[in-house]
C-alpha positions as CSV (number, residue, x, y, z in Angstrom):
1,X,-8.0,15.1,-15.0
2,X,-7.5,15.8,-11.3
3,X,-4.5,17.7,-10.7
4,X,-5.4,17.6,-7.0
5,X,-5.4,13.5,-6.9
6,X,-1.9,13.8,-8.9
7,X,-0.6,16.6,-6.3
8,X,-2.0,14.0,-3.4
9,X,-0.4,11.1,-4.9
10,X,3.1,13.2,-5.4
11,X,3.4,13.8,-1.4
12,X,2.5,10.5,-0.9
13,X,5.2,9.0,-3.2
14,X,7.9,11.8,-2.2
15,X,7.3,10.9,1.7
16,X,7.2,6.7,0.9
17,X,10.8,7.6,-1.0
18,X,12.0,9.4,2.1
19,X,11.1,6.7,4.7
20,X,12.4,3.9,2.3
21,X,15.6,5.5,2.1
22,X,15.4,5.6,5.4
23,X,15.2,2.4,5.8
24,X,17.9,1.1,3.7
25,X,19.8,3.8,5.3
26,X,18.8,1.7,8.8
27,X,20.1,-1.1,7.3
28,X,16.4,-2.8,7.7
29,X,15.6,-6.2,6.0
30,X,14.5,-5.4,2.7
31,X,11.8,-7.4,0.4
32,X,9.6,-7.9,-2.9
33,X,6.1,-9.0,-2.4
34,X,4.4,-10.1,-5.8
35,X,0.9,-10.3,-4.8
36,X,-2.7,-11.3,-6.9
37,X,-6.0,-10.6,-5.7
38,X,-9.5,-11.4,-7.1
39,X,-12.8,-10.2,-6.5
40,X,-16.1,-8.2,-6.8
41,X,-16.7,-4.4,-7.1
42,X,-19.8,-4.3,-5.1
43,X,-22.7,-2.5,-6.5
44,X,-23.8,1.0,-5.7
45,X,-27.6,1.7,-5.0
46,X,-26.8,5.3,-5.7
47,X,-26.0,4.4,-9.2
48,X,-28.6,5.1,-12.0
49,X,-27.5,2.4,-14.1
50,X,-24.8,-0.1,-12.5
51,X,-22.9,-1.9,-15.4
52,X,-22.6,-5.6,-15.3
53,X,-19.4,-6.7,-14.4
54,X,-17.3,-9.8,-14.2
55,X,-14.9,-10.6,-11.2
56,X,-12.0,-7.8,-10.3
57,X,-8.3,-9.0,-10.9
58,X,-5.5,-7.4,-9.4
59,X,-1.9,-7.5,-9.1
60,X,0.5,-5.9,-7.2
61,X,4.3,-5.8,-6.8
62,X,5.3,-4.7,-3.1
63,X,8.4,-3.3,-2.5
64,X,9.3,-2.5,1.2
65,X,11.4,-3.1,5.0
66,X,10.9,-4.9,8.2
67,X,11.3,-1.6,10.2
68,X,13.4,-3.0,13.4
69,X,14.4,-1.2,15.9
70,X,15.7,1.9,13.9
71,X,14.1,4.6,15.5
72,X,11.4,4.8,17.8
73,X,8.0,4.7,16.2
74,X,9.2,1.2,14.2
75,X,9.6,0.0,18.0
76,X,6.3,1.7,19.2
77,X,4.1,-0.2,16.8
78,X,6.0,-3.1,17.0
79,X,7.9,-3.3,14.4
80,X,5.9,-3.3,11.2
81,X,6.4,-3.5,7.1
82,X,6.4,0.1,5.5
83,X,7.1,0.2,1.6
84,X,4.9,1.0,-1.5
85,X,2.5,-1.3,-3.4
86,X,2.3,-0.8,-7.4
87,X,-0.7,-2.3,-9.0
88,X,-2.6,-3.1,-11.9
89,X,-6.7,-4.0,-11.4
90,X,-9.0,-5.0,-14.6
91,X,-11.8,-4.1,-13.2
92,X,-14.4,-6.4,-14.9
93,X,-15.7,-4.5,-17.8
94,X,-12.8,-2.6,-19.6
95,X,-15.1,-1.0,-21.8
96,X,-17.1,1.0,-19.4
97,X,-14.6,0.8,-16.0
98,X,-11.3,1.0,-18.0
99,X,-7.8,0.1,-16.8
100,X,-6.5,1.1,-13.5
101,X,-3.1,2.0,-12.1
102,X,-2.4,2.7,-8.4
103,X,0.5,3.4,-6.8
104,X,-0.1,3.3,-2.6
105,X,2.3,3.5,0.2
106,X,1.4,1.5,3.3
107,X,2.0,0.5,6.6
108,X,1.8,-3.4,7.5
109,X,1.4,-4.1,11.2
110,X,1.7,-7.1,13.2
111,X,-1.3,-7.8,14.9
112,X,-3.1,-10.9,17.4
113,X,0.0,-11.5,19.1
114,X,-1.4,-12.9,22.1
115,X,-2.9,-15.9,19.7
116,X,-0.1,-15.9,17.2
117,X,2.4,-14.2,15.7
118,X,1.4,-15.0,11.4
119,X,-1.0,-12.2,11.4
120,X,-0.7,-8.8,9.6
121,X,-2.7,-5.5,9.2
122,X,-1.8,-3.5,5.8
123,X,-2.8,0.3,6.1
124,X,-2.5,2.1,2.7
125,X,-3.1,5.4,1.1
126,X,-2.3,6.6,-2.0
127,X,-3.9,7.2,-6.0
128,X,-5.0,5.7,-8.9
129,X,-5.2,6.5,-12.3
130,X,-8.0,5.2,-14.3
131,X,-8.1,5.2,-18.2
132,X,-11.5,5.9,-18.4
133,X,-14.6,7.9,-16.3
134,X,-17.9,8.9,-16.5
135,X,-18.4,11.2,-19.7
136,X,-22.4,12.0,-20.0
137,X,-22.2,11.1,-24.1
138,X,-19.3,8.5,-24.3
139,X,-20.1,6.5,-21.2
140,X,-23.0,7.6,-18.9
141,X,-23.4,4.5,-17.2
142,X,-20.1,4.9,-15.0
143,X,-21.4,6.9,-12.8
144,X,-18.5,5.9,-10.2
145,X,-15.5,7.1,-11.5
146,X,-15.7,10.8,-11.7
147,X,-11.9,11.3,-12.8
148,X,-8.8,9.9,-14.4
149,X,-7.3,10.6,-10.8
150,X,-8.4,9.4,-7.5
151,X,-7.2,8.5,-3.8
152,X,-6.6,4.5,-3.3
153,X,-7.5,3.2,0.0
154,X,-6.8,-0.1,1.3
155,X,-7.0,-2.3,4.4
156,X,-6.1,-6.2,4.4
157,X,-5.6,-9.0,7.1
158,X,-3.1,-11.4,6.1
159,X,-1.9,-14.6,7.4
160,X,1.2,-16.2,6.7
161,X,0.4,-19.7,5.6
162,X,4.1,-20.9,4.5
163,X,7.6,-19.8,5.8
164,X,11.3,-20.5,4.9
165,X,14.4,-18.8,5.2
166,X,14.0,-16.1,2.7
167,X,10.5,-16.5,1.3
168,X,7.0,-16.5,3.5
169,X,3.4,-17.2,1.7
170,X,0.7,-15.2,2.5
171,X,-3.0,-15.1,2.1
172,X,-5.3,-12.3,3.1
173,X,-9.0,-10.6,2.7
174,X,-9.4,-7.1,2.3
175,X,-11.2,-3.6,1.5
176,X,-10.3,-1.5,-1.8
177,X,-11.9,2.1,-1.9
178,X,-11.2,4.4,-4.6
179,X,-12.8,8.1,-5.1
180,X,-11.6,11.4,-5.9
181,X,-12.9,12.7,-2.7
182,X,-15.6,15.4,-4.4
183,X,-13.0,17.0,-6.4
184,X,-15.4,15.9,-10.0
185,X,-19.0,14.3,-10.1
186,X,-20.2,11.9,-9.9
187,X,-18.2,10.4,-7.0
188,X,-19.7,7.5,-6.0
189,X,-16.5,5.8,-5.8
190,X,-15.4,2.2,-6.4
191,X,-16.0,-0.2,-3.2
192,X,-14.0,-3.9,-3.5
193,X,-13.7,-7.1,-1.5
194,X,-10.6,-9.0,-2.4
195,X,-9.1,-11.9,-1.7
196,X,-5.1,-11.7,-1.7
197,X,-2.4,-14.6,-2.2
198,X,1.3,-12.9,-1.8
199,X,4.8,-13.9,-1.8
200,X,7.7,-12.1,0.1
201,X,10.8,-12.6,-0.7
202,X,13.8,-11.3,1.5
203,X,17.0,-10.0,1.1
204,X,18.3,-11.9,3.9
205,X,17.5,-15.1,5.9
206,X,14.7,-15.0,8.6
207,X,16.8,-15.9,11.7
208,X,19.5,-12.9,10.5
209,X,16.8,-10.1,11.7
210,X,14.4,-11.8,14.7
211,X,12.9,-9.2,15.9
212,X,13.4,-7.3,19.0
213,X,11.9,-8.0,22.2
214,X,10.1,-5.3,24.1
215,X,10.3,-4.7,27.7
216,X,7.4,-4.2,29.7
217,X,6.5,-0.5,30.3
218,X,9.0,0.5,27.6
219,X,6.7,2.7,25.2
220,X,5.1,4.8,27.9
221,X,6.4,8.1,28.7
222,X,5.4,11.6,30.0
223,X,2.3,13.0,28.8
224,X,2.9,16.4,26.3
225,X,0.4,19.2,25.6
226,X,0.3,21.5,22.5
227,X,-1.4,23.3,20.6
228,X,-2.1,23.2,16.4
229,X,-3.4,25.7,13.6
230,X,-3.9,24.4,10.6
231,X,-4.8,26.3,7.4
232,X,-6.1,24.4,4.4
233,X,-7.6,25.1,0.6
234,X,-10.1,22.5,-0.7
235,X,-11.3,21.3,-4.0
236,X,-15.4,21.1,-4.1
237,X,-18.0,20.5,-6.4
238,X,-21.4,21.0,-5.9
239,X,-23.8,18.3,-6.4
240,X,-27.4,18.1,-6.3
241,X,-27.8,17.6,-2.7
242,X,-26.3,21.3,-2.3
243,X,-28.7,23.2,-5.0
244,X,-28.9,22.5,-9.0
245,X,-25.3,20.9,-10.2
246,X,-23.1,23.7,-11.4
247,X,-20.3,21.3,-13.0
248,X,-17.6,23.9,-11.8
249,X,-14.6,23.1,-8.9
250,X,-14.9,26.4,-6.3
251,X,-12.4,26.3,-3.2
252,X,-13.2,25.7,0.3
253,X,-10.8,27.5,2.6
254,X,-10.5,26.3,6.6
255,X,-8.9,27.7,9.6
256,X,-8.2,25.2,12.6
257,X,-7.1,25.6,16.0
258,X,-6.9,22.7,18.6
259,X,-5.4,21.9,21.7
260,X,-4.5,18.4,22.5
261,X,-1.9,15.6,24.6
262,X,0.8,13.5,23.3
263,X,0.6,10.0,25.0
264,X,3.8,8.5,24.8
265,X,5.2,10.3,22.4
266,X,3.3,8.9,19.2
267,X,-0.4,9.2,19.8
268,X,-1.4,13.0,19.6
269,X,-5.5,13.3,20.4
270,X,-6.5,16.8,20.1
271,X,-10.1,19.2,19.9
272,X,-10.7,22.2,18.9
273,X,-13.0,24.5,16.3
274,X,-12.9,24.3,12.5
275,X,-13.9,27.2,10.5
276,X,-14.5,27.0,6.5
277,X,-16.6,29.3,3.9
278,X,-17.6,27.4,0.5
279,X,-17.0,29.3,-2.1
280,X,-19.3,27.3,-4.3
281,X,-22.3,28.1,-1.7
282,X,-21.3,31.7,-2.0
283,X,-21.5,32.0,-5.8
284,X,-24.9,29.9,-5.3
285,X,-26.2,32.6,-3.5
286,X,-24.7,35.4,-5.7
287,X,-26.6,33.8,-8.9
288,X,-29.4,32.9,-6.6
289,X,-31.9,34.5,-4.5
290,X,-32.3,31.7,-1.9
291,X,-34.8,32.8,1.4
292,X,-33.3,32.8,4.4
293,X,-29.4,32.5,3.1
294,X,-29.1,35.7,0.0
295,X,-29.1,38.2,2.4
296,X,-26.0,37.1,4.2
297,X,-24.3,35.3,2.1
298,X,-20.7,34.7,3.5
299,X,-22.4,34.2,6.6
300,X,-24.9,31.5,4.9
301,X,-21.6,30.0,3.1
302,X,-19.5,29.6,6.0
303,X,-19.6,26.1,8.3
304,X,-18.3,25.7,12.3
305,X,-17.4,22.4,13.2
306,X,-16.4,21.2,17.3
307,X,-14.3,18.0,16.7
308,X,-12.0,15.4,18.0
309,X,-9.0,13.9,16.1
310,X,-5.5,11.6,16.3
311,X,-2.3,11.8,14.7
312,X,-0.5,7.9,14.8
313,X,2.9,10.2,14.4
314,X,5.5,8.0,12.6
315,X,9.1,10.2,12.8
316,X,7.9,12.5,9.8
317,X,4.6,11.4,8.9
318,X,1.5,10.5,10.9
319,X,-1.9,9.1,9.8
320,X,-5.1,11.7,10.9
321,X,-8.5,10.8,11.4
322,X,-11.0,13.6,13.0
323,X,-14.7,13.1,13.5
324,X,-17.0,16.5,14.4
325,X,-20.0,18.1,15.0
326,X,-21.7,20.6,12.8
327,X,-22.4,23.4,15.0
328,X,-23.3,26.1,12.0
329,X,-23.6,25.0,8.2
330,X,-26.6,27.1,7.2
331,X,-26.6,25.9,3.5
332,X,-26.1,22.3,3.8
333,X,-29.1,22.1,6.4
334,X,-31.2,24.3,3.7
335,X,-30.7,21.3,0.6
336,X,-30.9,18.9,2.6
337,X,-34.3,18.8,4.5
338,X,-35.1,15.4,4.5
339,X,-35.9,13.4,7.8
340,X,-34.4,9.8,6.9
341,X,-31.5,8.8,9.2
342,X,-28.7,9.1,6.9
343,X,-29.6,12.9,6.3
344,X,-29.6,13.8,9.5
345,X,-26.9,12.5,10.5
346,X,-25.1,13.9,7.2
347,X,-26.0,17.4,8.4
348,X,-24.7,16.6,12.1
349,X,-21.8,14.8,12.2
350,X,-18.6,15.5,9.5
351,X,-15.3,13.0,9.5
352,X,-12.0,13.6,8.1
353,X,-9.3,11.2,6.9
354,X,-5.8,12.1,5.4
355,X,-1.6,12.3,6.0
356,X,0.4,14.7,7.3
357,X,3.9,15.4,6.8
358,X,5.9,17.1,9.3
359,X,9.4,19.1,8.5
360,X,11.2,17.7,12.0
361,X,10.9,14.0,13.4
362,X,8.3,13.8,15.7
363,X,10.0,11.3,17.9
364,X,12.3,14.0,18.8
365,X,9.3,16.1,20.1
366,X,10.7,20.0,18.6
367,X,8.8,22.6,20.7
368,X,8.4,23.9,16.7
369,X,7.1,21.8,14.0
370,X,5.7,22.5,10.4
371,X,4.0,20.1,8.4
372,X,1.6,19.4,5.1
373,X,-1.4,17.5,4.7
374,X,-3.7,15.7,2.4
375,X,-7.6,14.6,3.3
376,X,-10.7,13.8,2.7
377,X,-13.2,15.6,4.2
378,X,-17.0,14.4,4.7
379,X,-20.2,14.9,6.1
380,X,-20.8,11.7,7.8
381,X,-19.2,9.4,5.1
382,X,-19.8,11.5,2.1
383,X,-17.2,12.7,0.4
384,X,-17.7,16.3,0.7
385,X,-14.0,18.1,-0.8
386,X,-10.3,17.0,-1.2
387,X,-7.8,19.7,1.2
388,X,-4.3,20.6,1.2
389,X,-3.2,22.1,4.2
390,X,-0.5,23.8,5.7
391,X,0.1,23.5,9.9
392,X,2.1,24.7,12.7
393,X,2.4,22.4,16.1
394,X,3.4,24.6,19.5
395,X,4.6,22.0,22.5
396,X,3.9,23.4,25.4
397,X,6.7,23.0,27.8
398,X,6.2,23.1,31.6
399,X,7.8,24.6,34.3
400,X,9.7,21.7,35.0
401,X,11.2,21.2,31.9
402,X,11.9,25.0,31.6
403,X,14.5,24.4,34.3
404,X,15.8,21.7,33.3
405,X,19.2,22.0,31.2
């Protein structure tokens, strides 16, 4: 089992709770969303021996809020759906694949508004638990499932197709990816297309909560600078693109700095350096004498990354993406000397996706915030570790504001 995934999924849950309470606190609409989807896990060339499978079947219970205009982010990304979705998928071969459990908090945003006003973007990430994995003896031909535990992404387009007072109908295409983010191998990960039909049911009539209308110019405010330092501690597994396969989890530990601007108030872009040393490419080394690396070796086990990133902030929690360039990673470029395309661009450019958590309400700007996250890191768009981190934002204030009382 992962105890990382669980740990992930825990923060994500704990922070859904807060903001739902939140919510109900607010006063927001509340509702229930049955939902059923059906489709295909698509087929991994990386796996040695794909099982067959019949068509994926999925449902889902949503429980959630229209978030009005309670606070300022609901207003900023005009006023979406924010709740939790609880699931159960067969996944077309129970023997081999097993049963799966998720549990995902999302974000649902309203989107095309210009061309109508039925359309809707759900952003989740959360885990799922999945009764049965790869096991070289009991079931070596699931080779992507590496865990019972494993992050549970989703994205889905929906379009309302039926609406009454209370009730609306929706259908909707999407994107399922589960993987435990390197933490156990293999980790190829699950890859879905589904198709979605959904029910929402409200708590109170339609024309009891219309929603708000925006004036022109009202989400744009001052620009604000800070600066971030983020600490984290990573889960990694070596696998054989870094050296023989050592079936053992060795941390990854990362230092980040970055300096960056707030545009109005809830989009925080930032660069900066990231430094990490692999443990697992250090006791490599140790056990191995490896030219050009064994002489050195935390030097050869360490990695420098130049990247860019952006926080959506959303009062306590914000959504992080970061893409970078490898400027040192000494051991990665050593196991992987191949010239195809997808290699060298896996040894130049790394990504990471994940949640943070912040201690104050970033609406309110605090010159002082703390916060926790959770990502996936990669080298390109292989998973490469799962990382908890712990972070400190500075806002710089400016003269002006100094004066001001």
């Amino acid at each position: 089992m992962s105890r990382e995934i669980r740990l992930i999924g825990f923060i994500l849950l704990t922070f859904s709770s807060y903001c739902y309470a939140q919510q109900v606190e607010d006063k927001s609409p509340l509702y229930i969303q049955p939902e059923i989807m059906v489709g295909k896990i698509v087929p991994n060339a990386q796996a040695r021996a794909f099982p067959s499978l019949k068509p994926q079947q999925l449902f889902a219970v949503n429980v959630g809020a229209t978030q009005l205009d309670t606070n300022a982010w609901g207003k900023y990304y005009n006023f979406p759906e924010a709740g939790v979705m609880f699931a159960y998928s067969n996944l077309g071969n129970n023997q081999i694949m097993g049963h799966q459990l998720s549990a995902v908090p999302y974000v649902t945003l309203r989107v095309f508004n210009n061309f109508s006003d039925a359309y809707r973007l759900k952003l989740g990430a959360g885990v799922s638990y999945f009764s049965t994995f790869f096991d070289s003896i009991n079931n070596p031909t699931n080779d992507i499932i590496g865990s019972h535990f494993t992050w549970d992404i989703k994205v889905f387009l929906y379009r309302e197709i039926l609406k009454s007072s209370k009730f609306n109908l929706r259908a909707g295409v999407g994107f399922s990816h589960e993987s435990n983010g390197h933490t156990q191998i293999p980790n190829l990960g699950v890859n879905s297309f589904l198709f979605s039909l959904s029910g929402q049911f409200h708590n109170i009539k339609y024309n009891d909560f219309e929603f708000p209308k925006r004036r022109k110019g009202s989400n744009h405010s001052a620009k604000k600078y800070f600066i971030n330092a983020q600490q984290g501690y990573g889960f990694h597994e070596q696998d054989p693109t870094e050296g023989p396969m050592t079936n053992r989890k060795k941390p990854v530990y990362s230092t980040a700095i970055a300096y960056g601007v707030i545009f109005n108030n809830h989009i925080k872009l930032r660069t900066g350096l990231v430094y990490r040393f692999y443990e697992q490419f250090n006791t490599h080394l140790k056990e191995n004498d490896v030219e050009g690396l064994s002489d050195n070796r935390s030097l050869a086990s360490s990695n420098v990354i130049l990247f860019v990133g952006n926080e959506f902030l959303m009062s306590h929690f914000a959504f992080d993406v970061r893409f970078g360039v490898n400027l040192y990673k000494p051991f990665y470029r050593k196991f992987n000397d191949e010239k195809d395309i997808g290699t060298v661009l896996r040894k130049l450019f790394t990504s990471r996706v994940g949640l943070n958590m912040y201690l104050k309400n970033t609406n309110k700007l605090p010159q002082h915030n703390f916060f926790i996250g959770a990502h996936i890191n990669a080298n390109m768009a292989k998973a490469d570790f799962t990382e908890f981190s712990l972070g400190y934002s500075f806002l710089l204030r400016t003269p002006k504001e100094k004066t001001v009382h």
